[in-house]
N, C-alpha and C positions, 0 to 999 in steps of 0.2 A: 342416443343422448344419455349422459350419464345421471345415476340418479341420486340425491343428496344422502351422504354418507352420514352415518348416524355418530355425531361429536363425541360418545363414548367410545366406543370403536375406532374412530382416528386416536386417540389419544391413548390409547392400548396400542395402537401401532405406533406411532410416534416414541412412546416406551421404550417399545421392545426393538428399534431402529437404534435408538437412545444409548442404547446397553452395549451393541455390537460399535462402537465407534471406540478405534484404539487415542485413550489420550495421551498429551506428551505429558514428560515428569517434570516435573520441578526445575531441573536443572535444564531439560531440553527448552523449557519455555523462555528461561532466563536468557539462555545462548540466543537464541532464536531474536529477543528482543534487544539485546544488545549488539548482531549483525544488522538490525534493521536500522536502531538509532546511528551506527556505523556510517552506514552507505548513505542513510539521510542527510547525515553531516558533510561527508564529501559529493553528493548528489548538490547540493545548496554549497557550498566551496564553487565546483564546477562554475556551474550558472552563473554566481557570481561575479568570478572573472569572465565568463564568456560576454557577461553583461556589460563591463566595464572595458573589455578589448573591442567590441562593436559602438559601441556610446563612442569609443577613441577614435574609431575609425573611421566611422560619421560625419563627427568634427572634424578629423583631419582634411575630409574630402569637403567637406562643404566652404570649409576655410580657404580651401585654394580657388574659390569661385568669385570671391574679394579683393 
């Protein structure tokens, strides 16, 4: 069983974990966010019409049951 680690000590590790993580710059962040608003855009396009070809298709079929 492990035993409770002394909160000074994690957070002297947590630091020093902290330090070794390479960040993105500036510009890679920018990119990065504007591929994601990207794809969200046409991720939600998509859907949309798949929404509104299946909603068509529905009708179509339930209409010939009239």
């Amino acid at each position: 069983m492990a035993s409770k680690a002394n909160p000074f000590a994690f957070l002297q590790q947590v630091r020093s974990e902290t330090s070794k993580v390479t960040w993105p710059s500036r510009r890679e962040t920018m990119i990065s966010t504007a591929m994601v608003l990207f794809m969200v855009f046409f991720a939600a396009l998509f859907f949309f019409a798949a929404d509104q070809l299946i909603s068509w298709a529905i009708s179509f079929v339930l209409s010939l049951g009239n």
